[in-house]
C-alpha positions as CSV (number, residue, x, y, z in Angstrom):
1,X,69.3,107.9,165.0
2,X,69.0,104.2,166.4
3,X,66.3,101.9,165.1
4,X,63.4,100.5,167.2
5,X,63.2,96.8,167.6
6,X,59.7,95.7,167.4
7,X,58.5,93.5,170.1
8,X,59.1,89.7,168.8
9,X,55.7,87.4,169.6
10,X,56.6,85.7,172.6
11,X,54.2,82.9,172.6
12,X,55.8,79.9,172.7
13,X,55.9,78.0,169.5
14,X,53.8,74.7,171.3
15,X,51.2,77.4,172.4
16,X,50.5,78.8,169.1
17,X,50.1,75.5,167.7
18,X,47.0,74.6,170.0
19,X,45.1,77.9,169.4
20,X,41.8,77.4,167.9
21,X,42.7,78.5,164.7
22,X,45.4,76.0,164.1
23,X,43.8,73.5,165.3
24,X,40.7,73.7,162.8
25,X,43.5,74.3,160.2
26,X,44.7,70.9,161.2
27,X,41.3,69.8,161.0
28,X,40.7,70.9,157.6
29,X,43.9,69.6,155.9
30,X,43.1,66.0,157.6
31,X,39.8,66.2,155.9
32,X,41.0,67.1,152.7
33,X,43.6,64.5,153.0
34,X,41.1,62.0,153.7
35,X,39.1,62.8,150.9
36,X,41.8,62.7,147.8
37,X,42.8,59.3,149.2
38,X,39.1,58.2,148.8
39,X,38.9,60.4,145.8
40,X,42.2,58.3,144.4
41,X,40.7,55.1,145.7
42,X,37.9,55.4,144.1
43,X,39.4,56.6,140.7
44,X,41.8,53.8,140.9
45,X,39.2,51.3,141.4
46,X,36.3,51.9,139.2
47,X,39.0,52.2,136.6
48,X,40.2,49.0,137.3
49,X,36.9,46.8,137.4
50,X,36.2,48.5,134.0
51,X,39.2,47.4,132.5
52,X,38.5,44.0,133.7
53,X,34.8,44.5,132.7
54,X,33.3,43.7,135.6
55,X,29.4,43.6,134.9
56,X,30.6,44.8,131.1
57,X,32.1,48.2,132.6
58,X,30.3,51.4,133.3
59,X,31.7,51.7,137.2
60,X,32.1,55.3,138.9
61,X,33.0,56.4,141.5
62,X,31.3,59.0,144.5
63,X,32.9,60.1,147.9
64,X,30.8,60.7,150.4
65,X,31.8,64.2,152.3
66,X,32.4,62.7,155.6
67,X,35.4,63.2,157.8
68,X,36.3,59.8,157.2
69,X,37.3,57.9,154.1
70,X,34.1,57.1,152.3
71,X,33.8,55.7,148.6
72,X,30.6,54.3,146.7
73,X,31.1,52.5,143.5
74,X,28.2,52.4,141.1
75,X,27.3,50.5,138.2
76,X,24.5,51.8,136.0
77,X,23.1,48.1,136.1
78,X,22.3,49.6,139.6
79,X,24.6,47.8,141.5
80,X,27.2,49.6,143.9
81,X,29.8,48.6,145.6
82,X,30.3,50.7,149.3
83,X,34.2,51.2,151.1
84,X,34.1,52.6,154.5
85,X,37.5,53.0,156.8
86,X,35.1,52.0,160.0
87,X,38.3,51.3,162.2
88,X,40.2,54.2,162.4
89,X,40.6,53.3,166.0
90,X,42.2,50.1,165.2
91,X,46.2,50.0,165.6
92,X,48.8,49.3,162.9
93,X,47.5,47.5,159.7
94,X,44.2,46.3,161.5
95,X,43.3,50.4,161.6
96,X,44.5,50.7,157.9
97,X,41.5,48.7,156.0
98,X,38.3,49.4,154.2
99,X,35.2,47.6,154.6
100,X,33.5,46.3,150.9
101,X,29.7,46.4,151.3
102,X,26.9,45.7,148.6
103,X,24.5,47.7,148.0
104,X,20.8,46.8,147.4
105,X,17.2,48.3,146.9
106,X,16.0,50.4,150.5
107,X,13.2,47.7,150.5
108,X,15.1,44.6,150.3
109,X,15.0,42.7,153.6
110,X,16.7,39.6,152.7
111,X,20.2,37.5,152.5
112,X,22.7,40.0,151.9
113,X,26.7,39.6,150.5
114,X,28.9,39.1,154.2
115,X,30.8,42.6,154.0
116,X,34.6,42.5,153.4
117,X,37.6,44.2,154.2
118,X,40.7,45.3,152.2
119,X,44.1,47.2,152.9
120,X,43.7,50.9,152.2
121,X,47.5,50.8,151.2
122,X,47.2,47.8,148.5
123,X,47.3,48.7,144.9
124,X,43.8,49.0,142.8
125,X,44.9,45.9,141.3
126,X,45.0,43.6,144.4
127,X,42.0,45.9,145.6
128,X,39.8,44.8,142.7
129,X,41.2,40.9,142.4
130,X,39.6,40.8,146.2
131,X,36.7,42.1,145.7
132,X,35.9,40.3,142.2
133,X,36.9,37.2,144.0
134,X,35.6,37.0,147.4
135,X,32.8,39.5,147.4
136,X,31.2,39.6,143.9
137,X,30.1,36.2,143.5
138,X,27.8,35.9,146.6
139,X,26.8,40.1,145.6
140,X,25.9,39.3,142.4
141,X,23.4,36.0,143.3
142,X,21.8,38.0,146.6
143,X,21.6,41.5,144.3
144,X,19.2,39.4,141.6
145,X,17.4,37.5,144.0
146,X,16.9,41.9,145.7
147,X,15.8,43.3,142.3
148,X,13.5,40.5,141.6
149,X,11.6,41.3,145.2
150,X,11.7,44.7,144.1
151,X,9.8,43.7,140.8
152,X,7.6,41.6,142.5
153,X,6.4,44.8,145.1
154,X,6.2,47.1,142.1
């Protein structure tokens, strides 16, 4: 008795990878790539700026369920700290940075903390000497003068 050979698939190997299915696959392990590195930015961070007791500690940490990297850093003083990869589109290192944004009551319309950017692939460390250095001080001045507006309206 001889044996039957079943019939191998004979899609080609490059075909199969641009069905629909893979391609969501793809998709979907991006995504969740993106979010453990802001999950492990995040961690990193707010960690960090408590050891340094930044605002006397108390930071954590939220990602946002985007499909890009998305962190917000919150202080139960009620100031948070926002990092957005916004240039994605950018090549080389440019493409590789976060943008450091302030947060501040929805009302506030005034002077608001210039936005920064840091390197997605710097240590927490360097991450949080930035930020404490170049963005906190102005934050900090522009975040009283938005809770005392807020005060005032309430």
């Amino acid at each position: 008795m001889t044996a039957v050979a079943e019939p191998q698939d004979q899609t080609p190997v490059m075909a199969r990878s641009w069905t629909p299915q893979a391609r969501a696959e793809r998709f979907e392990a991006a995504q969740r790539e993106r979010h453990e590195l802001a999950d492990r930015i995040g961690r990193t961070l707010a960690a960090e700026l408590n050891d340094r007791q930044v605002e006397g500690g108390g930071w954590h940490h939220q990602v946002a369920p985007v499909n890009f990297v998305s962190v917000l850093l919150e202080h139960p003083s009620g100031m948070s700290l926002s990092l957005v990869h916004e240039g994605s589109y950018r090549k080389g290192a440019a493409g590789r940075r976060l943008t450091v944004r302030g947060g501040y009551p929805s009302e506030y319309c005034g002077w608001r903390a210039e936005p920064m950017t840091v390197g997605i692939d710097t240590s927490a460390t360097s991450k949080a000497r930035q930020i404490i250095r170049r963005l906190l001080p102005s934050y900090q001045r522009t975040f009283v003068a938005a809770r005392a507006m807020q005060q005032r309206v309430q």
